[in-house]
N, C-alpha and C positions, 0 to 999 in steps of 0.2 A: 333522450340522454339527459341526464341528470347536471343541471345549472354549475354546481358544485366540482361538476370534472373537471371543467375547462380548464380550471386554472393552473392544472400540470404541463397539456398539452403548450399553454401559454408563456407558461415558467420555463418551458422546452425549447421554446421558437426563440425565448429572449436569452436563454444563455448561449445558444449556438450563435445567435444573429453576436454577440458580444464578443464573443472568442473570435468569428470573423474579423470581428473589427480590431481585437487588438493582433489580431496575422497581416492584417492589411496594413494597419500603423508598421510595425515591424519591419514590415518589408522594405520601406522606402529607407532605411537607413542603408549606408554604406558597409561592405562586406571588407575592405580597407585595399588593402596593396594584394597585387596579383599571389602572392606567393601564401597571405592570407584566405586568399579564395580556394586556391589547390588544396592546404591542406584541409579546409571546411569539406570540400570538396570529396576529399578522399575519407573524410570521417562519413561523410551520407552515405557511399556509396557501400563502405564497410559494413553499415547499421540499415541499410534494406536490404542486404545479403544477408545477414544474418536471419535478419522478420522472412524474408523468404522461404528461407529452410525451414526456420523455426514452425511456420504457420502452414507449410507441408505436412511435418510430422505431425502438427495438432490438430490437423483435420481429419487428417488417416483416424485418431482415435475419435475424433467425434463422429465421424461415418460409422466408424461401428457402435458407438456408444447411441448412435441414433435409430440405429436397427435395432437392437437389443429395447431398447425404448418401444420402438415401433410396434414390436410382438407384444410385449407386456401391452400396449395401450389395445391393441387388437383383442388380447386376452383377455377385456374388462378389468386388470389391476389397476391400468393408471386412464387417469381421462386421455379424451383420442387426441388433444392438443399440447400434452405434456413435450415428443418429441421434438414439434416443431418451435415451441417455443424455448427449448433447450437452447437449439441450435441459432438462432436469433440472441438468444443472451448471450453463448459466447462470442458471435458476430460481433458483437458491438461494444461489447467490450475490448477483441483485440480490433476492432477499429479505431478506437478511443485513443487504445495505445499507440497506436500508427499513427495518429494523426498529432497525436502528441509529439512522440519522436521525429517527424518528419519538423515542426515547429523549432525544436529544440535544437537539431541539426541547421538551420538555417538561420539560429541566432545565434551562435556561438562567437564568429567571426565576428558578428555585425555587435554585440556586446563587447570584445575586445576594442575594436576599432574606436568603438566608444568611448572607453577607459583610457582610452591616448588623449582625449581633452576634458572628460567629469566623470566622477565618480558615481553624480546623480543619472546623470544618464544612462550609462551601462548598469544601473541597477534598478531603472524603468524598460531597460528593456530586454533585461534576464527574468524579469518580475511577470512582464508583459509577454512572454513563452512560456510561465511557468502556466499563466493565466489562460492561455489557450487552452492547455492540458485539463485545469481546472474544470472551466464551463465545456467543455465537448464532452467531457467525462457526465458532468452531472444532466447537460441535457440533451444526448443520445439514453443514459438514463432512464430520464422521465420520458423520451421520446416513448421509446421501446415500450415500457410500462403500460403508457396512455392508449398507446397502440393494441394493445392485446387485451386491455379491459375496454378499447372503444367495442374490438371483435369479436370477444366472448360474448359481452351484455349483447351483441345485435344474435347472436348464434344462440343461444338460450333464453330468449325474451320469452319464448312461449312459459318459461316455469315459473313459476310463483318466487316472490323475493327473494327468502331465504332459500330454497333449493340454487335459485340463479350465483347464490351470492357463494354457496359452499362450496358451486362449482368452478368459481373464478377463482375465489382462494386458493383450492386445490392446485390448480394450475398454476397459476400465477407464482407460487412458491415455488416450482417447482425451474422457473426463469432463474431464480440466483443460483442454480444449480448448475446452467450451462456458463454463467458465468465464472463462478469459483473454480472452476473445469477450467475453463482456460487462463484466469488470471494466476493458477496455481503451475503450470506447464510455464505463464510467461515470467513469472517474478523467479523461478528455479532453475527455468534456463537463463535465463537473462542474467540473474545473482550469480551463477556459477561461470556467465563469460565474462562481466565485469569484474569480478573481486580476482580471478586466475590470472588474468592480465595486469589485474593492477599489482596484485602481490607477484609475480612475475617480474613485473616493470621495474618496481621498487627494490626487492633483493636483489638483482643483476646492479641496476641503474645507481641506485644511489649505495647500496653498499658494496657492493664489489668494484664498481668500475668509479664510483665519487663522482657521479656526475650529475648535476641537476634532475629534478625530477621535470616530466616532458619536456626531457631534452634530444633534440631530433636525430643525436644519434642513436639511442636508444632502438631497437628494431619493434617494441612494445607498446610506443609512445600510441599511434592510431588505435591498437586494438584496444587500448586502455581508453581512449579518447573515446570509440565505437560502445565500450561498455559501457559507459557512464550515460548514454542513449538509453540502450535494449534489456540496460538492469533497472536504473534508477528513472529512467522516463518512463519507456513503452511497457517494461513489467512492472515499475511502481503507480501507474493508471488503471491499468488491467487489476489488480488489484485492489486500491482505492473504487473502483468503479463497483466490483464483485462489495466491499464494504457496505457502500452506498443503499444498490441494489437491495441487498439483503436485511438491512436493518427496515426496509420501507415491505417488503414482502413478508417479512416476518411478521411484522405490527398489524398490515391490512390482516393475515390469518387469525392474529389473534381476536382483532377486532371483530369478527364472525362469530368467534369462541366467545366472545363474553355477555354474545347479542347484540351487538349497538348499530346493527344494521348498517345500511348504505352510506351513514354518514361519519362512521366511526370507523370504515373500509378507506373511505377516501381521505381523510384526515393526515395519516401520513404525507399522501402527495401533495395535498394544500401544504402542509407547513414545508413540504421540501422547497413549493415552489417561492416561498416566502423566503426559504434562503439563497437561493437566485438572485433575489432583490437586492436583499441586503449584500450578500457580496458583492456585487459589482458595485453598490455602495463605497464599500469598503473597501475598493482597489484604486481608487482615487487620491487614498488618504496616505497610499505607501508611498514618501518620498523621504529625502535626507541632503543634508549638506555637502558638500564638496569637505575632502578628506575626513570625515565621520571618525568617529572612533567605532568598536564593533560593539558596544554598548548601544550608542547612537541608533546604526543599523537596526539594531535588533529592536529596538525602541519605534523605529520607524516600520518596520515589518508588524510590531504586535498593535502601533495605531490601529492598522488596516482591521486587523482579526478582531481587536476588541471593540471595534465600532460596528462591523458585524457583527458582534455577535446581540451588542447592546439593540442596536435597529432590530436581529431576529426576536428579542424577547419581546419586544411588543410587538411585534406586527404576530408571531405567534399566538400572543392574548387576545388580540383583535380576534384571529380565525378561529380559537377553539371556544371562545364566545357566540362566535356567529354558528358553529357548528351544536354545539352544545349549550344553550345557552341558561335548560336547564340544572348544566355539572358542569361548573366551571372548572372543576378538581383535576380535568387533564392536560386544563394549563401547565400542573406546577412539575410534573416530570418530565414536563419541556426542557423547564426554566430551568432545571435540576439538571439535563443531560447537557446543556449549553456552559454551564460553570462547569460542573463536571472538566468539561474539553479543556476549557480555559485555564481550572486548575493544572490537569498532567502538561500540557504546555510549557507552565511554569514552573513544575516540578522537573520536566527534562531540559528545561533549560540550565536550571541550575545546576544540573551532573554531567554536561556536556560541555558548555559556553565556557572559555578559557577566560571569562570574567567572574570565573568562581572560585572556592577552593576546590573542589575535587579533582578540575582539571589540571589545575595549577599545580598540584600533590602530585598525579602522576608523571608530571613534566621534572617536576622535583627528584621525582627517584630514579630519574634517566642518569643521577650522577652515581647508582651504584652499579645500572647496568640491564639488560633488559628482563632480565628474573624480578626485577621489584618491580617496573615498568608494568608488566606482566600482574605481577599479582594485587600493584596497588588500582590496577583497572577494572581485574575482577573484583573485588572488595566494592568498589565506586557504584558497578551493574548493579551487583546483588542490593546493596544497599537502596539502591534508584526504585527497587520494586515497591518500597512499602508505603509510599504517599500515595502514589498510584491506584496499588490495593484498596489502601483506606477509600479514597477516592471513590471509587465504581462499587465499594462496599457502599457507600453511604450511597452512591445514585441508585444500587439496588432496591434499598431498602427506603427512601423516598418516594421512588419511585413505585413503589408496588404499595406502601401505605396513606399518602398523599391521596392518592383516588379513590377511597378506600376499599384497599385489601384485603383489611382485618375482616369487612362484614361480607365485600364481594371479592372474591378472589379471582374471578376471572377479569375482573377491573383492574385490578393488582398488577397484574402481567400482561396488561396490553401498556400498562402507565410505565412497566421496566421498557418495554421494546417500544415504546413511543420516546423514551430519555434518550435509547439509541437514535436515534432520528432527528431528535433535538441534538443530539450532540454533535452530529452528522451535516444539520442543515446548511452549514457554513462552507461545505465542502470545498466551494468552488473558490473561495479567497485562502482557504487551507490549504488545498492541495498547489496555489497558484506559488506559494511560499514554500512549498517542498520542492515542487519540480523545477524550480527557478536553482537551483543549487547545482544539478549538473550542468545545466547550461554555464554558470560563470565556471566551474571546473574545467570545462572544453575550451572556457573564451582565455584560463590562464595557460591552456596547453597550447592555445593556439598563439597566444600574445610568445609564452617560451620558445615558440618552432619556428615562429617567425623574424623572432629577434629583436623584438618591438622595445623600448626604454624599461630600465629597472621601474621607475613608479608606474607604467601600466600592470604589470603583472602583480606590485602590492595593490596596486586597487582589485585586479578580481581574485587576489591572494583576500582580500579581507571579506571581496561577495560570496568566497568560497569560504572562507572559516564559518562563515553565517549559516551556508548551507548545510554546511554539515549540522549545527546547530537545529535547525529548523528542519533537515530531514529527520534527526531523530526524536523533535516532537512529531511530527508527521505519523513515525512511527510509534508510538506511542500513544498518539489521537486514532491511529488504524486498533490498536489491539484492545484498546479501552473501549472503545463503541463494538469489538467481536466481542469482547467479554459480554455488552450489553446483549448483544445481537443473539451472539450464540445460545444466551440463557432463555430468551426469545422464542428461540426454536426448538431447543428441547421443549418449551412449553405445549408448540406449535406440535411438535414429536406424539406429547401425549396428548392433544387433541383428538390427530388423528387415533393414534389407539382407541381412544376409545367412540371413536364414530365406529370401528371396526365391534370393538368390544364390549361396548357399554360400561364396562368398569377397567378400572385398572388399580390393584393395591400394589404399594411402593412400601416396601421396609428395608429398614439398612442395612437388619439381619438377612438378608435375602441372599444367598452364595453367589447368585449371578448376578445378582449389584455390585458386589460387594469384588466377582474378577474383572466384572467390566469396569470397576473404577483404577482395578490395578495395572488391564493393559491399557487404556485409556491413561495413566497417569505417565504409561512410560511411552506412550506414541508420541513426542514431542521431541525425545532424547534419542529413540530411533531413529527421527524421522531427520534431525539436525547432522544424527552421525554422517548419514547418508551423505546431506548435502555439503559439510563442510569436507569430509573424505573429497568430496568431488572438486571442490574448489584445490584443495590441497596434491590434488593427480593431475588438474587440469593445469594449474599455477608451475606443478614440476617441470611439463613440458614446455610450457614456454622459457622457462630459466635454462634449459637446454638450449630452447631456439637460440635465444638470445646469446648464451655463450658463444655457440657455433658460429652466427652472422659476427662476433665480433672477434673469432679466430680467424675465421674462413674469406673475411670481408678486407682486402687489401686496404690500409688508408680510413678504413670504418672509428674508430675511437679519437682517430687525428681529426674527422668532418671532412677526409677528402674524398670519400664514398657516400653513397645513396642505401640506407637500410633496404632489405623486402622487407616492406610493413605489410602487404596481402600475406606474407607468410604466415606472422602473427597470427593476423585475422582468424585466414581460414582455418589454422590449427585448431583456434580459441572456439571457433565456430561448431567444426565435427564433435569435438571435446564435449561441449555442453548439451547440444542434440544429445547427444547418447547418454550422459549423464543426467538429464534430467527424468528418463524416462519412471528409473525405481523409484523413488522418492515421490514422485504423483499418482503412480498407482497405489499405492500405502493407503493413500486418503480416500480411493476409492474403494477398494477391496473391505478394507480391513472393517469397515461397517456393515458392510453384508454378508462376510464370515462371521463375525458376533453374531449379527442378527439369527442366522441361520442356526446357528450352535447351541446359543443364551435364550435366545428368544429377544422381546422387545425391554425387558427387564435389564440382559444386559448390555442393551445399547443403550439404553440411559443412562447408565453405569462408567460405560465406554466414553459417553459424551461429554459426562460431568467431570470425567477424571482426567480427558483430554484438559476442557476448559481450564479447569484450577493451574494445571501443571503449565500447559502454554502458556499461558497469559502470564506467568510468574516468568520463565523461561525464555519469552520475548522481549518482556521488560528490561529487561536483564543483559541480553546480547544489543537489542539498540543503545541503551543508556553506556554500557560498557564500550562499542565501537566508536562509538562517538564522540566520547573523554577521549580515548588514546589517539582517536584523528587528531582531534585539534589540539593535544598536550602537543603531538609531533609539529604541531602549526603554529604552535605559542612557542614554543624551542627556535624554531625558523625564521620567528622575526627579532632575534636577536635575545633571550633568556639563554641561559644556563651554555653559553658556547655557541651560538646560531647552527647553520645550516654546514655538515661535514663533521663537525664534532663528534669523541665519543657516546655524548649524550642525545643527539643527532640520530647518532646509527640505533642507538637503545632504545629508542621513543618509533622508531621505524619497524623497528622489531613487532614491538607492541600494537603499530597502526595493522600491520599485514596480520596478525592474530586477529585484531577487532574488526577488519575488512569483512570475512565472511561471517561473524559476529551480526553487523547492523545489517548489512545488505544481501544475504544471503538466506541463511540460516533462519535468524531471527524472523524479520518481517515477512518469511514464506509459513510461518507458524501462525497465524491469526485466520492464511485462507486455510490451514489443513484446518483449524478444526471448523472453521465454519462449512467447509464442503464436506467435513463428518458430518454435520448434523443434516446439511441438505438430501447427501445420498440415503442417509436414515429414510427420510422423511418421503421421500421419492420411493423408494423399496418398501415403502413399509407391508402390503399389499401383498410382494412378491413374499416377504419374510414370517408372516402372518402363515399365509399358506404353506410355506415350505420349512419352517424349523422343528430341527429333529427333536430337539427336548424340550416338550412344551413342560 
């Protein structure tokens, strides 16, 4: 085996062994007063009922999607490893997210408890569950990865390099497949139990009935508590992980494509594992003062990131030195995909963070009412898109000239999908700073349920303004590295073609480019109808529930009754199962009816017209859900009439519209088109031989 691998499998052991350690820390902190523990208590139990069901039905479909695999690998379409390595991607991905969410569940309490004596505390150890999420994600990951290229290289050693290497390629792309398969099933369902409960919660709770929000007599208050787990944890990992995954599978394929042989295959995993390093670096360096301001915070959180990210750029230099030492030139779309991230960071901070104006504007119009609330958020989104744009326009076009493009173009587009991977590297102190956002969300549901002191629940009121903040960079470092990625694959798309084909000509004038960019442009707006339809059917019936427990419930709105919160639950539960089904077949299907119909011409078409449109379109719903959150959380801490005001109810209006906005809708758009372009590429074979109109 090849010197050069190790250092995935190593990058692997160190970030699992890390995320142990900060679950162990964790642990020993106190869960607080009995009544604190119940309710912890009653959120886990909620939120592995759910993963339960949920990863029944998502097996059912990988059983058969593994058969269907299995024929075609029998039928010499695909190599004989493809199936099994499917089924391993999504393994570990929804294990990622389990273990995520079981983390997160088990600090919520122990983060409130916290916030009863420092602020700094309870935000080392929301920080420090976000961080588990983090490294499990990135290094089951690289696990998985290292694992199936130790396997293959021993199972093909008989062939000569390159044959060995095109056959791992092959394969090995064909892993983020099984991935984006499930983290598309788990951010869909998960976004449609979260956002339905919460906007549920919200229009009963705080505007009809004027009662605090996770306020325990609310019958909604857990299932909202349980979503903020199996949306924003266990399906924003799942997720992130599918991200990950596929920016480092794409890069290795290209890598083959532009020849640079074994060292320019393994490259990607070196530099991931380099960001291993640096993050956990970089998790040292998140702290803050006792009562901070959210400026402060967020100062104290970007420490962390940009000291990671500074440590990855050299230690990056260091290895594509050592790797290349005659082309130094695939250093700089490293270096390229690393700002890149750093810049939309600081772009979504500024249309989200209520230490801006845009936020501070929509909180402004809450005094005409929720129609301006409303429209001054969309305005806020759309606008969010175009630094962004510019952004991953420019790491495009670096990225593919930088190493040069101009004279080798297969250089070109290993250096765009290596920027993805550089942008990527840091995953594990990124995503630690996303997923740490519902955790203090739970710790102020659980500080409100429990009755804990007005200034506990402003301190995880302020670790939650942050979150939100920091998930909708999160989301916006997710859609900006699929942009990368995705354009990666198409790349990777026509590779294969033409190992099938030997040529391939692409014109613009082409009819089937030219429909596959236009159903391709509209699979984003279909695919969003879908999901927010669902959140808005699934969210009806709990507003029902809720009425009903607080007609039917003697004593219920006086606090001298006990909600059913399993009622919530399991509603929320059935609800989402069944509603997530349409909306992830979409992203399967609808690549291998083009394919079949267009040919492979217009699933390029399909792909491209996906990419432009989502990526525009995600931008757009995270930046916009995330201003209207936190205008409704800069209103609440005392602007324009505080908490019950009519400008209160109008900013509330607004948060329940942008709810299935960031966390539904939105961030389920980066894996549809990424797992368009993987089924492409997995089918190609099957669509080759069987499309009607060549």
């Amino acid at each position: 085996m090849f010197p050069l691998f190790w250092l995935a499998p190593g990058g692997s052991l160190l970030a699992l062994l890390y995320a142990l350690v900060l679950s162990l820390r964790t642990r020993r902190f106190d869960e607080g007063t009995e009544l604190m523990r119940q309710i912890a208590q009653a959120v886990r139990e909620g939120a592995r009922a759910y993963l339960r069901r949920q990863y029944l039905i998502v097996g059912l479909f990988f059983a058969a999607f593994f058969v269907l695999l299995l024929i075609l690998a029998l039928s010499d379409i695909l190599p004989r490893f493809v199936p099994f390595i499917f089924v391993t991607g999504g393994f570990f991905s929804a294990l990622s997210g389990f273990i995520g969410m079981t983390q997160a569940t088990n600090s919520s309490a122990r983060t409130a408890n916290a916030a009863r004596t420092s602020l700094n505390s309870a935000l080392r150890i929301a920080f420090g569950a976000g961080g588990v999420m983090g490294f499990v994600v990135v290094g089951l990951s690289l696990f998985d990865l290292s694992f199936w290229f130790f396997i293959l290289n021993m199972v093909y050693r008989s062939l000569p390099m390159n044959e060995r290497l095109l056959v791992i390629t092959q394969t090995i792309v064909c892993y983020g497949m099984g991935a984006s398969f499930q983290a598309l099933f788990a951010r869909v369902g998960g976004g449609i139990f979260t956002k339905a409960a919460d906007v549920g919660a919200d229009l009963v709770g705080k505007v009809e009935a004027d009662i605090p929000e996770d306020d325990p007599r609310n019958p909604a208050t857990i299932a909202d508590n349980v979503g903020d787990n199996v949306g924003d944890v266990a399906g924003m990992g799942a997720d992130l992980y599918e991200s990950y995954v596929g920016s480092i599978v794409a890069a290795m394929a290209l890598a083959f494509a532009a020849g640079l042989g074994i060292r320019g295959v393994l490259l990607p995993l070196a530099i991931a594992a380099a960001g291993v390093v640096s993050s956990i670096i970089g998790t040292f360096l998140v702290r803050t003062r006792e009562e901070a301001s959210q400026r402060a915070l967020l100062f104290a959180i970007r420490k962390g990131i940009w000291s990671a990210s500074i440590l990855m750029a050299l230690l990056s230099a260091v290895i594509v030195q050592h790797f290349f030492p005659d082309n130094f030139n695939f250093y700089w779309p490293v270096l390229v995909g690393l700002v890149c991230g750093v810049f939309i960071g600081l772009s979504t901070e500024y249309f989200t963070s209520d230490n801006y104006g845009p936020t501070r504007r929509i909180a402004h119009a809450s005094k005409t009412g929720p129609a301006t609330v409303i429209l001054e958020g969309l305005s806020v989104g759309m606008l969010s898109t175009v630094a962004p744009v510019i952004a991953v326009v420019c790491a495009i076009l670096a990225g593919y000239f930088l190493p040069g493009g101009a004279t080798h173009p297969s250089h070109g587009l290993f250096g765009v999908a290596i920027a993805a991977v550089g942008m990527l590297s840091t995953l594990g102190i990124t995503l630690a700073t996303d997923a740490y956002g519902p955790v203090a969300d739970n710790a102020g549901g659980n500080a409100e349920m429990a009755g804990l002191p007005a200034n506990v629940r402003e301190r995880t009121d302020a670790l939650d303004a942050i979150g939100n903040t920091t998930a909708a960079t999160g989301k916006g470092f997710a859609i900006g590295s699929a942009a990368l990625t995705v354009l990666a694959l198409i790349a990777a798309y026509r590779s294969q073609i033409l190992l099938h084909f030997g040529e391939l000509t692409l014109s613009i004038t082409d009819p089937k480019i030219i429909a596959g960019l236009f159903i391709g442009a509209m699979m984003p707006f279909a695919f969003c109808s879908q999901t927010i339809k669902a959140v808005g059917r699934t969210a009806a019936l709990i507003v029902l529930e809720v009425r009903r427990q607080f007609k039917e419930i003697t004593g219920l709105l006086e606090g001298k009754a006990r909600p059913d919160y399993a009622a919530a639950v399991n509603l929320c539960t059935v609800a989402a199962q069944k509603e997530m089904v349409l909306p992830s077949l979409m992203a399967i299907l609808v690549p291998i009816i083009i394919g079949v119909l267009l040919g492979p011409h217009g699933v390029i078409g399909l792909l491209i017209g996906a990419l432009v449109s989502g990526f525009a379109v995600a931008l757009m719903m995270a930046s916009s859900g995330g201003a209207w959150d936190n205008a409704k959380k800069y209103i609440e801490k005392g602007e324009f009439g505080g908490k019950g005001s009519p400008e209160h109810k109008a900013a509330v209006v607004g948060d329940t519209v942008g709810d299935p906005f960031k966390d539904t809708a939105g961030p389920s758009l980066n894996i549809l088109i990424k797992l368009m372009s993987t089924v492409s590429i997995v089918f190609v074979g099957f669509i080759l031989r069987f499309v009607l109109f060549k």
